[in-house]
Phi, psi and omega in degrees: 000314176307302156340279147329310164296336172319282175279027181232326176272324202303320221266331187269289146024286184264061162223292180284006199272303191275347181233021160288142179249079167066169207271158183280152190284114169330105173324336206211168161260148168300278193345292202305313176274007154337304184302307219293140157326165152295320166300325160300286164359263181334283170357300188261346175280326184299324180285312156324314180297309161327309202281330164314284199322338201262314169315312169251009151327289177344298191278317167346300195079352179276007173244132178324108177314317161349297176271024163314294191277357182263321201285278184307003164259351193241345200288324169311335154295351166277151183184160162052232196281328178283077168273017175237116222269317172353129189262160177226028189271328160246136167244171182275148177280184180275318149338302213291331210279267044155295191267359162288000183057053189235124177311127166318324215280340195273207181224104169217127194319123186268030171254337168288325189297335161307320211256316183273142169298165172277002164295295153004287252238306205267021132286140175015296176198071204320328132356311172263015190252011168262280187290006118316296174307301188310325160277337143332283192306289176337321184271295174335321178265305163333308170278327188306321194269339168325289193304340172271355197266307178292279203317290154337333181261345180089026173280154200239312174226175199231182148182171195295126193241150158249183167299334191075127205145152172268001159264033157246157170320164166254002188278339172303341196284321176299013185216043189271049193198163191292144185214162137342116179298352196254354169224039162297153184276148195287127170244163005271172227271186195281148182098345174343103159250033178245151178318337160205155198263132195232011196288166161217213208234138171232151177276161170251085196310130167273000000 
């Protein structure tokens, strides 16, 4: 199973490397979110991630354009543990999965198999190509706005943290050192092999 996620993020990853139109406009100026609450904070990151995701459903191709405006009325139900925005409450039967060419084995909500293309449909598990995406964006936006959060405080230098886990990279144990705020390396860093890059950014106290 892991394998499988594995190789499915690996997969949307070079599917948005090439079909992203650029990175999203900041919701904030570094100063303004200094001022901010932790909850506005939280606020505006959540609202950047919705709008990453819905940018790359879009790009993706693994959803029916058709089903664009129905995908952006349902993704706000994602948060926390729950990352599958779908209700599973009506599922496709051992017929439906069958002539959709979808292992029996999964359980799927027939309102995703409606929202997806079959490039979609004709993964693995198709199930996981939504809380991929969503975690990209989090963590993506999440460190974006960390740095900006450093820089506003006047930190000059950082360096690279991972989560700890067995959902992190080994590319991370090379970059286990001090850098410039101004000349970090992009993560994730090149060589990534984890499903999503979860690494982040810490200040270095002079």
């Amino acid at each position: 199973m892991a394998a499988d996620l594995l190789a499915l993020a690996k997969k949307v990853r070079e599917v948005l490397a090439t079909q992203r139109s650029g990175d999203l406009k900041s919701l904030v100026s570094a100063v303004n979110y200094e001022i901010l609450t932790p909850n506005e904070r939280k606020d505006i990151v959540r609202k950047e991630v919705l709008a990453g995701m819905m940018r790359d459903i879009e790009a993706s191709g693994y959803f029916k354009p058709e089903k664009l405006p129905h995908m952006e009325k349902i993704i706000p139900k994602i948060g926390g543990y729950f990352t599958d925005p779908f209700s599973y409450q009506d599922c496709l039967d051992d017929g439906e999965k069958a002539a959709l060419h979808i292992n029996p084995e999964l359980k799927i909500s027939r309102e995703m198999a409606e929202c997806m293309s079959e490039k979609g449909l004709a993964e693995a598990d198709p199930r996981q190509i939504i809380p991929i995406i969503y975690y990209m964006n989090l963590f993506g936006v999440s460190r974006k706005y960390k740095l900006k959060e450093l820089r506003a405080r006047g930190v000059t230098r950082v360096k690279i943290i991972d989560m700890g886990g067995d959902l992190d990279c080994e590319e991370i144990k090379t970059h286990e050192r001090v850098y410039s705020i101004d000349d970090m390396p992009d993560l994730p860093l090149p060589g990534c092999s984890a499903a999503y890059c979860r690494c982040d950014f810490e200040a270095v106290e002079e």
